[in-house]
CHARMM-style PDB file with segment names, atoms N, HN, CA, C and O in Angstrom:
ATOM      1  N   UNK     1      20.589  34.612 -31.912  1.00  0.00      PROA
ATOM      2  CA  UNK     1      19.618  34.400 -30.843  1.00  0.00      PROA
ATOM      3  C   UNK     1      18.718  33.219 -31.202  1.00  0.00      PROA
ATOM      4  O   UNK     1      18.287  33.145 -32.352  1.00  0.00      PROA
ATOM      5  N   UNK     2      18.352  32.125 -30.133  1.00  0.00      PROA
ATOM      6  HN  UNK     2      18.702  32.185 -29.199  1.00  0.00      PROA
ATOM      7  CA  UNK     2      17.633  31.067 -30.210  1.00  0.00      PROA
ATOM      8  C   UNK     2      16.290  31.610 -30.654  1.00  0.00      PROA
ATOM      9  O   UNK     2      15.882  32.494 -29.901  1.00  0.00      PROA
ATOM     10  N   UNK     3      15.275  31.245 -31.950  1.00  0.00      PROA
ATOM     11  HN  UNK     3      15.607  30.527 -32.562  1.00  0.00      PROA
ATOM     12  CA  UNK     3      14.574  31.150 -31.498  1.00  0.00      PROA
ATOM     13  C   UNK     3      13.169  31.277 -30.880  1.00  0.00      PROA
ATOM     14  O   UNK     3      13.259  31.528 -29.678  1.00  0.00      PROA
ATOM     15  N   UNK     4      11.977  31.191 -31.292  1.00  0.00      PROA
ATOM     16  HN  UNK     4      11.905  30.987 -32.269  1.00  0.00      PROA
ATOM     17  CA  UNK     4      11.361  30.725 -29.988  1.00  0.00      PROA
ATOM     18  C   UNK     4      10.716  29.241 -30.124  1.00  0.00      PROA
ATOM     19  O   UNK     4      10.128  28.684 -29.196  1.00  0.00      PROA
ATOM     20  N   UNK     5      10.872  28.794 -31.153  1.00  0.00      PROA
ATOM     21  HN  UNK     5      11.349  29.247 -31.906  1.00  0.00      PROA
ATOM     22  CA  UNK     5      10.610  27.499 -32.184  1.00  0.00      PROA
ATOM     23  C   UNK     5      11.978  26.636 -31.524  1.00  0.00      PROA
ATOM     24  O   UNK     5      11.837  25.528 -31.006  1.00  0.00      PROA
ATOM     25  N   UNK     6      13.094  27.220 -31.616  1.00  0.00      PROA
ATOM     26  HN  UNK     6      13.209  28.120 -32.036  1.00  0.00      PROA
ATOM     27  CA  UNK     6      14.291  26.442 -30.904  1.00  0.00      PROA
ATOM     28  C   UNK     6      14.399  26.046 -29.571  1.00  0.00      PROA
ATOM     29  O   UNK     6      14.789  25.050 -28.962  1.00  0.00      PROA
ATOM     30  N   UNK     7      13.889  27.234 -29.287  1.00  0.00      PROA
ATOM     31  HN  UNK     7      13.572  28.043 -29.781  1.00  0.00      PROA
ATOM     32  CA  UNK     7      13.675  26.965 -27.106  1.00  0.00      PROA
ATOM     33  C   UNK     7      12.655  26.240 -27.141  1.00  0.00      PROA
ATOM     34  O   UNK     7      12.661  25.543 -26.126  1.00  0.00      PROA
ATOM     35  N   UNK     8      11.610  25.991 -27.890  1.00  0.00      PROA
ATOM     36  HN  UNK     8      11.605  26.558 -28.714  1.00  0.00      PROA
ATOM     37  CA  UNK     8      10.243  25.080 -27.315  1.00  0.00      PROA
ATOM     38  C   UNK     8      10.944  23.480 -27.456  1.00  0.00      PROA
ATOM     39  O   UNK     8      10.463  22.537 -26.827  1.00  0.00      PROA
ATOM     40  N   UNK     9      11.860  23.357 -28.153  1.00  0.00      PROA
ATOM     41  HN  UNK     9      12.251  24.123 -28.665  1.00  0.00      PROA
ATOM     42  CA  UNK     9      12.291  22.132 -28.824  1.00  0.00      PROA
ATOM     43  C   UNK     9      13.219  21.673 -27.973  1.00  0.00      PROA
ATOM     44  O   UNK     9      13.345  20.449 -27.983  1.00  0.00      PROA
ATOM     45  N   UNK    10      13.964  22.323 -27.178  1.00  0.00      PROA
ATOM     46  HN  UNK    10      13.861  23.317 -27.170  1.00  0.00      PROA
ATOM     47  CA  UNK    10      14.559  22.307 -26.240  1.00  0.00      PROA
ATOM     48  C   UNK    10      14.052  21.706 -24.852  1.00  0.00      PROA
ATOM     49  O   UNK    10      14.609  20.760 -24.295  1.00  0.00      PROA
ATOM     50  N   UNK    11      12.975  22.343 -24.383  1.00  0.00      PROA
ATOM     51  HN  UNK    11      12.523  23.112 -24.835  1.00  0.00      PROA
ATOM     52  CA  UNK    11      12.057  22.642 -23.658  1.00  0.00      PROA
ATOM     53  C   UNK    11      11.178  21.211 -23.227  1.00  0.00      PROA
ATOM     54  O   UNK    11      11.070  20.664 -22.130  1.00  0.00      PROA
ATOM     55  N   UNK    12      10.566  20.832 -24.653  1.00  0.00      PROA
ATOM     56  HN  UNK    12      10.654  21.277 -25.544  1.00  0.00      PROA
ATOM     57  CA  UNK    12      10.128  19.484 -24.532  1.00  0.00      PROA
ATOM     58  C   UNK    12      10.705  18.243 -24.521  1.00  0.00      PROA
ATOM     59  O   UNK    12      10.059  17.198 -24.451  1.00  0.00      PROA
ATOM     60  N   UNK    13      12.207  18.335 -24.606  1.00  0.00      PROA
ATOM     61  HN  UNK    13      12.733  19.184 -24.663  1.00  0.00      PROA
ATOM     62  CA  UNK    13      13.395  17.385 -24.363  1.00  0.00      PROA
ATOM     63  C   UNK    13      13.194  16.837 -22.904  1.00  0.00      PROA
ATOM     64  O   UNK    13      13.090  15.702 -22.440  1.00  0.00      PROA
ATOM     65  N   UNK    14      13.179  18.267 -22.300  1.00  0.00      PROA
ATOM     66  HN  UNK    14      13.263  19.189 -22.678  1.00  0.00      PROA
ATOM     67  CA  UNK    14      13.417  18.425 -21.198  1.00  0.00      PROA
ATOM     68  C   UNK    14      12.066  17.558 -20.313  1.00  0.00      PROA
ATOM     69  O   UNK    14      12.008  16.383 -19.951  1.00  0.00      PROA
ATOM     70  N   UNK    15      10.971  18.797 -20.146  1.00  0.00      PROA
ATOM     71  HN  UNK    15      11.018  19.752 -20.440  1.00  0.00      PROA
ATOM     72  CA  UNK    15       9.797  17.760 -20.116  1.00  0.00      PROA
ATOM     73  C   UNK    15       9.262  16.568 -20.450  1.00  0.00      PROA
ATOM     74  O   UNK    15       9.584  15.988 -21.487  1.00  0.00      PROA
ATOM     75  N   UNK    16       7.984  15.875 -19.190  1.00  0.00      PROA
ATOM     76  HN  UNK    16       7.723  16.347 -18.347  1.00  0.00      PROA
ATOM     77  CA  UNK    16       7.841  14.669 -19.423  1.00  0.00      PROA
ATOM     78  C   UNK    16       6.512  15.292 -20.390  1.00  0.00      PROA
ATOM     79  O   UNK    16       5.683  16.184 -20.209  1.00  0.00      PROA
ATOM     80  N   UNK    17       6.824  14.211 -21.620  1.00  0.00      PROA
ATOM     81  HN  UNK    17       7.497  13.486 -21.767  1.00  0.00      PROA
ATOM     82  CA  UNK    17       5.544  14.022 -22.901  1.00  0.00      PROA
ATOM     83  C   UNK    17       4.328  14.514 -22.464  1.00  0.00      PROA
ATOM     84  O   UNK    17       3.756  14.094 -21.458  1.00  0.00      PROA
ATOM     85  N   UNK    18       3.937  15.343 -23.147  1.00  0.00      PROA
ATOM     86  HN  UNK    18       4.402  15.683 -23.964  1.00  0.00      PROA
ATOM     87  CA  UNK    18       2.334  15.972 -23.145  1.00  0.00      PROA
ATOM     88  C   UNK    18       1.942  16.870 -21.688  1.00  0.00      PROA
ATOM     89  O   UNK    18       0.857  17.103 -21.153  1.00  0.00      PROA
ATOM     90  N   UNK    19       3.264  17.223 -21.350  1.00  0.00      PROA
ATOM     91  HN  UNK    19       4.145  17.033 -21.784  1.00  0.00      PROA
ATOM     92  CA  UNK    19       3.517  18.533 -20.448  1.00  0.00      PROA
ATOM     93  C   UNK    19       3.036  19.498 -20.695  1.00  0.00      PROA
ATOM     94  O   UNK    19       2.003  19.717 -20.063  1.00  0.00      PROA
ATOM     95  N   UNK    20       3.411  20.407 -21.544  1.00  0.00      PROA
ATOM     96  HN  UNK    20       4.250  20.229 -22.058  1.00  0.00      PROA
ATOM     97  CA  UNK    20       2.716  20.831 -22.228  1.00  0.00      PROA
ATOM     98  C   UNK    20       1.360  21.780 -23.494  1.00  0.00      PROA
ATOM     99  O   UNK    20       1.792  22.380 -24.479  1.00  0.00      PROA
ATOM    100  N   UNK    21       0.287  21.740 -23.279  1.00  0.00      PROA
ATOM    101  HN  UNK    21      -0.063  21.253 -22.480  1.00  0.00      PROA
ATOM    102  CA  UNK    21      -1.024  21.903 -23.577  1.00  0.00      PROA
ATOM    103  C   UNK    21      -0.741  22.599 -25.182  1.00  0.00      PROA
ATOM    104  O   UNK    21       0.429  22.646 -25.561  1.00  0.00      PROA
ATOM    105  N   UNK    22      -1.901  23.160 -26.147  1.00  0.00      PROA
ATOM    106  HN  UNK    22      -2.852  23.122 -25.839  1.00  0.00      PROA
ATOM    107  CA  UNK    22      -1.636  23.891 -26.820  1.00  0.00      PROA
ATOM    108  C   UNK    22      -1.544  24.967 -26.494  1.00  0.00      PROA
ATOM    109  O   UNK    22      -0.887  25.672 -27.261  1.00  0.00      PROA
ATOM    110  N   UNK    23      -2.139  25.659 -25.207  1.00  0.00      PROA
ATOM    111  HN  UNK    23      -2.672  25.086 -24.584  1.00  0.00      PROA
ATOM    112  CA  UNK    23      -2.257  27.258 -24.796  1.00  0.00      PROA
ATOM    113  C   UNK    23      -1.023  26.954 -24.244  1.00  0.00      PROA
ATOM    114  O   UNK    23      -0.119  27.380 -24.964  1.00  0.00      PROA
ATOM    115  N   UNK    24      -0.619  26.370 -23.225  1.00  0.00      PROA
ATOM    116  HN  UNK    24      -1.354  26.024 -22.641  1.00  0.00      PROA
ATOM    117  CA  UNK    24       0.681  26.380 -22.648  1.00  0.00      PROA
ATOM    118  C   UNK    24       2.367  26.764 -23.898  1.00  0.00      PROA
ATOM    119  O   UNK    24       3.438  27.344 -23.720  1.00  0.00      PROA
ATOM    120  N   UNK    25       1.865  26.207 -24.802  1.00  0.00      PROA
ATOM    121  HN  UNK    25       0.995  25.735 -24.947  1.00  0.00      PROA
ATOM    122  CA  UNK    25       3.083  26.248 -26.438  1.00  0.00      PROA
ATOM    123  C   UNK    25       2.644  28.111 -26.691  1.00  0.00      PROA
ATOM    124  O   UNK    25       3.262  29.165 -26.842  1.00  0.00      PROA
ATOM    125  N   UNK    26       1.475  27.739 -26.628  1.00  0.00      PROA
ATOM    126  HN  UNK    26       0.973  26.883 -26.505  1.00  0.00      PROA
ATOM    127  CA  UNK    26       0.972  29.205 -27.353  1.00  0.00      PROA
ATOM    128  C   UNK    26       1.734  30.664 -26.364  1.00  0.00      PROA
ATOM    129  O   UNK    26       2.312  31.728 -26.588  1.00  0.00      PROA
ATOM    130  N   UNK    27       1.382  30.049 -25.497  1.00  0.00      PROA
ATOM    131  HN  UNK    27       0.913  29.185 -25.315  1.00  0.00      PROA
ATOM    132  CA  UNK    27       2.217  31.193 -24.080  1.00  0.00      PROA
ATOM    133  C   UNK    27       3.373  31.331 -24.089  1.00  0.00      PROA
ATOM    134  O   UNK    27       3.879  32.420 -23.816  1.00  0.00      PROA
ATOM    135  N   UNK    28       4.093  30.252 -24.408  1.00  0.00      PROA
ATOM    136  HN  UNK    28       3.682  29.367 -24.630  1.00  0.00      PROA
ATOM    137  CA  UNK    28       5.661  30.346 -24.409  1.00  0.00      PROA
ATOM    138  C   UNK    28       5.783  31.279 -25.998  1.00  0.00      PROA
ATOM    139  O   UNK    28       6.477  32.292 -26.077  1.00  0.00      PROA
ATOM    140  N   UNK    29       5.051  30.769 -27.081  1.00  0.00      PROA
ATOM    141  HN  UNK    29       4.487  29.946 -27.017  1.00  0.00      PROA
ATOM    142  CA  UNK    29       5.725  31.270 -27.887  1.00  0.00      PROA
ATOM    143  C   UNK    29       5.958  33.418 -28.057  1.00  0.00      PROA
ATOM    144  O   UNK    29       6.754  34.235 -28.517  1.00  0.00      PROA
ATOM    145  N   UNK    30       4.827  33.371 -27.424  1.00  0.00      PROA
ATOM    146  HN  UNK    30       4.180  32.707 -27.050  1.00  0.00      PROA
ATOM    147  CA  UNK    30       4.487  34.738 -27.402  1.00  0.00      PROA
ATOM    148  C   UNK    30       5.237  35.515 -26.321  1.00  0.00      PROA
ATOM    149  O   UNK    30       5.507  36.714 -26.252  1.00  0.00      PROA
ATOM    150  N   UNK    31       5.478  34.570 -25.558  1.00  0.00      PROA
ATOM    151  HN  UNK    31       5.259  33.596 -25.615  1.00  0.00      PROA
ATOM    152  CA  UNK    31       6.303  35.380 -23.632  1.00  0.00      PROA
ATOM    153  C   UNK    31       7.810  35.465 -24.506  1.00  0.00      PROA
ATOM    154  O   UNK    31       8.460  36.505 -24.401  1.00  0.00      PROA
ATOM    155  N   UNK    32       8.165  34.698 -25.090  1.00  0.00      PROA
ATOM    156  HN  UNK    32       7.637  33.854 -25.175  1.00  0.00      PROA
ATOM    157  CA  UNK    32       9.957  34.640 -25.667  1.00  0.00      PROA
ATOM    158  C   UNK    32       9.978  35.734 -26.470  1.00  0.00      PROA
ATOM    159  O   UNK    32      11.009  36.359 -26.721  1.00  0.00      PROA
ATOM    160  N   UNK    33       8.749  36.040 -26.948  1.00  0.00      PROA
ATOM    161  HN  UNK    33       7.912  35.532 -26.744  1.00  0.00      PROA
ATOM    162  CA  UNK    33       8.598  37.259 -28.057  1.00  0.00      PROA
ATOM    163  C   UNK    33       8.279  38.599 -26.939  1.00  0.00      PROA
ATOM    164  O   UNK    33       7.801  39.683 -27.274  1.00  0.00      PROA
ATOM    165  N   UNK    34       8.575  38.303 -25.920  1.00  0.00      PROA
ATOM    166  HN  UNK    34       8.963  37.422 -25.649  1.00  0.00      PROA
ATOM    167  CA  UNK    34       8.656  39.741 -25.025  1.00  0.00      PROA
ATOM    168  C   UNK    34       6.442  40.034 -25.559  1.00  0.00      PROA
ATOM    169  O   UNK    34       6.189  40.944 -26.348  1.00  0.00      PROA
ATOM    170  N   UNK    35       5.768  39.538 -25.236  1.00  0.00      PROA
ATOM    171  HN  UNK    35       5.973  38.799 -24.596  1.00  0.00      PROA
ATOM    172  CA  UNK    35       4.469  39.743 -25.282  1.00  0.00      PROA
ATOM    173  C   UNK    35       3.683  39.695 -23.602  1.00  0.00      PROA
ATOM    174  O   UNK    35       4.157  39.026 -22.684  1.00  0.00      PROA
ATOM    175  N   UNK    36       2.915  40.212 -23.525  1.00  0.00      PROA
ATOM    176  HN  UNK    36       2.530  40.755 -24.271  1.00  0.00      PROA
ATOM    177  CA  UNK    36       1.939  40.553 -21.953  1.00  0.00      PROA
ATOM    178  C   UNK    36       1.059  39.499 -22.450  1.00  0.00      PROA
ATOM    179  O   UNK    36       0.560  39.464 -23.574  1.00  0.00      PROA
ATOM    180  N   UNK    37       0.931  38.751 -21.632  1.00  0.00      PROA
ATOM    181  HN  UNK    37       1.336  38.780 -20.719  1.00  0.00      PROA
ATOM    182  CA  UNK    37      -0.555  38.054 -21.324  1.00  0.00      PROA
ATOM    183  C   UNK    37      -1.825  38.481 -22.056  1.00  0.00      PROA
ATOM    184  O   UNK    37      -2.584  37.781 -22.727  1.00  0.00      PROA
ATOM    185  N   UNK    38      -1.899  40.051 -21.722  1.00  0.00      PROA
ATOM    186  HN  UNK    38      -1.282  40.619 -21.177  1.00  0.00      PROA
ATOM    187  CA  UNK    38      -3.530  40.232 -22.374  1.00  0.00      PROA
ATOM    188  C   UNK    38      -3.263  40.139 -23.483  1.00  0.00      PROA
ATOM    189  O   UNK    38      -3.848  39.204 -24.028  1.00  0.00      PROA
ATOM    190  N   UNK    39      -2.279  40.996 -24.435  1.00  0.00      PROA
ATOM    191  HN  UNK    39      -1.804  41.756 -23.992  1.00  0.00      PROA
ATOM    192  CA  UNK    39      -2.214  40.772 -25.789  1.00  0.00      PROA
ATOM    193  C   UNK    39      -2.151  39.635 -26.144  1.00  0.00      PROA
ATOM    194  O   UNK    39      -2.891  39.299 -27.069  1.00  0.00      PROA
ATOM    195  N   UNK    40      -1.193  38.578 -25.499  1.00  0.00      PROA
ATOM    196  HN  UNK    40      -0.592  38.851 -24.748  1.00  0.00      PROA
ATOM    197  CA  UNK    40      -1.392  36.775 -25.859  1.00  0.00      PROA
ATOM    198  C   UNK    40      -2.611  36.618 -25.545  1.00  0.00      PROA
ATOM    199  O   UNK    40      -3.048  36.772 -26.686  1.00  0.00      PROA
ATOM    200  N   UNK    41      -3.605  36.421 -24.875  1.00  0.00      PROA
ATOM    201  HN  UNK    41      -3.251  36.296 -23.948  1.00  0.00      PROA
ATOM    202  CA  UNK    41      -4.983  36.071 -24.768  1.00  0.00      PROA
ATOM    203  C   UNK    41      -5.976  36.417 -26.103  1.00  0.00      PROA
ATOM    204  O   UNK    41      -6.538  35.569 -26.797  1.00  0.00      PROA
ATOM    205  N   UNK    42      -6.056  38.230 -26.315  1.00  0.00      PROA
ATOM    206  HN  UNK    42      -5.599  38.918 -25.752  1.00  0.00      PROA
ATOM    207  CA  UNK    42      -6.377  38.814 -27.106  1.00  0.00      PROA
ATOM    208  C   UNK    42      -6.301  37.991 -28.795  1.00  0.00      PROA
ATOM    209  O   UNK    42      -7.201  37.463 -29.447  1.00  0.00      PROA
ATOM    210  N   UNK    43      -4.705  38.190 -29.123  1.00  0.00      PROA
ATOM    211  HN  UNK    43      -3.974  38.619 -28.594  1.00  0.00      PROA
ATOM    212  CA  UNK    43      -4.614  37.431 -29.873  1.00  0.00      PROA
ATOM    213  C   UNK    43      -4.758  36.016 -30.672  1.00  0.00      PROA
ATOM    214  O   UNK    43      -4.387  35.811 -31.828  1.00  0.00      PROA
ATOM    215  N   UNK    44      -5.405  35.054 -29.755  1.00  0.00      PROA
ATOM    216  HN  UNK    44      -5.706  35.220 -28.816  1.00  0.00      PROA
ATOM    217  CA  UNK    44      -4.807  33.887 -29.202  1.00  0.00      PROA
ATOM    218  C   UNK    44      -6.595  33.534 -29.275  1.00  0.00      PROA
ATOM    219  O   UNK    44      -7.074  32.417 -29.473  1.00  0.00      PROA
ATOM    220  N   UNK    45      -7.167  34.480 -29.114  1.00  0.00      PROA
ATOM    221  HN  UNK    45      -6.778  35.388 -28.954  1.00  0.00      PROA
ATOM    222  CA  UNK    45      -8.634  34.370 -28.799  1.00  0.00      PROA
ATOM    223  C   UNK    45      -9.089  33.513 -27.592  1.00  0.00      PROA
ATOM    224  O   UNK    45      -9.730  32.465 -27.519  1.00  0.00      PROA
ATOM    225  N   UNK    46      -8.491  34.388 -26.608  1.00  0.00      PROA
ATOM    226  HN  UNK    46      -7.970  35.239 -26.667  1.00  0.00      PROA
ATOM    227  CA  UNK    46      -8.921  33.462 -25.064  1.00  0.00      PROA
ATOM    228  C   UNK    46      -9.299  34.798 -24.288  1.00  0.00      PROA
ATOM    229  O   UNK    46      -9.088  35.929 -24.727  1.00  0.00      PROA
ATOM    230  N   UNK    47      -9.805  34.537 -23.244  1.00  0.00      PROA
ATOM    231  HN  UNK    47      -9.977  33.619 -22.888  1.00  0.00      PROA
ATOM    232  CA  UNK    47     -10.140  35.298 -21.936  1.00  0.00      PROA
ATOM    233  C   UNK    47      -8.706  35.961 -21.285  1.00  0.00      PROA
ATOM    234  O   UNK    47      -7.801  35.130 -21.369  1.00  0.00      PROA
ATOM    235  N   UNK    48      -8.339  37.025 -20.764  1.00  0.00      PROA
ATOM    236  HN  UNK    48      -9.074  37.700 -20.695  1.00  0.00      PROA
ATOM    237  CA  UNK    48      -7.044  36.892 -20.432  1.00  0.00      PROA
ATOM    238  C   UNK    48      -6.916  36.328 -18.996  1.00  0.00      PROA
ATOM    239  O   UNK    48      -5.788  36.038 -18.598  1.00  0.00      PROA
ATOM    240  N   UNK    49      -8.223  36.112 -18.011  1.00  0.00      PROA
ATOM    241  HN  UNK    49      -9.140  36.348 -18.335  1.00  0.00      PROA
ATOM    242  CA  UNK    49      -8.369  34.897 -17.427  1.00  0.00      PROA
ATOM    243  C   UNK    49      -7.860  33.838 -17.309  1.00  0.00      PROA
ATOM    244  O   UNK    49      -7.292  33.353 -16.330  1.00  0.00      PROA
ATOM    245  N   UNK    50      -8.088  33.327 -18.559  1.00  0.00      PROA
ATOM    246  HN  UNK    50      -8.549  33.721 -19.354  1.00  0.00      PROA
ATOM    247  CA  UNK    50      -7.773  31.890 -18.594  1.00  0.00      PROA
ATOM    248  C   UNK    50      -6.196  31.887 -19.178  1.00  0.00      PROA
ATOM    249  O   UNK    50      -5.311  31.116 -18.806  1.00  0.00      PROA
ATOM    250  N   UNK    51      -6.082  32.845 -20.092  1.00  0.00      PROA
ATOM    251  HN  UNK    51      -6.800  33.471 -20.394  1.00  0.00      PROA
ATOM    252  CA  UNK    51      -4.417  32.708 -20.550  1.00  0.00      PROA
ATOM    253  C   UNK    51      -3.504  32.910 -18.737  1.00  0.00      PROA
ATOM    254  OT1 UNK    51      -2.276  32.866 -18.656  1.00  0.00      PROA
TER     255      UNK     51
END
């Protein structure tokens, strides 16, 4: 199984440069890991608002 370091690498091939964000990386890495939003926020130390 890819991955979630492999799919981002993939991912930004794909995308145009500085697509992106650090929360945006941070979201993917945690959503591929089968994670909910609040716990990514939680963790992540954001609002789950804003995640």
């Amino acid at each position: 199984m890819m991955t979630s370091e492999e799919a981002l690498e993939v991912v930004e091939q794909i995308l145009p440069p500085g697509t992106l964000t650090s929360v945006k990386v941070v979201v993917f890495h945690h959503s591929w890991n089968s994670k909910e939003y609040r716990a990514i926020a939680k963790e992540a130390g954001y609002d789950d608002c804003y995640i």
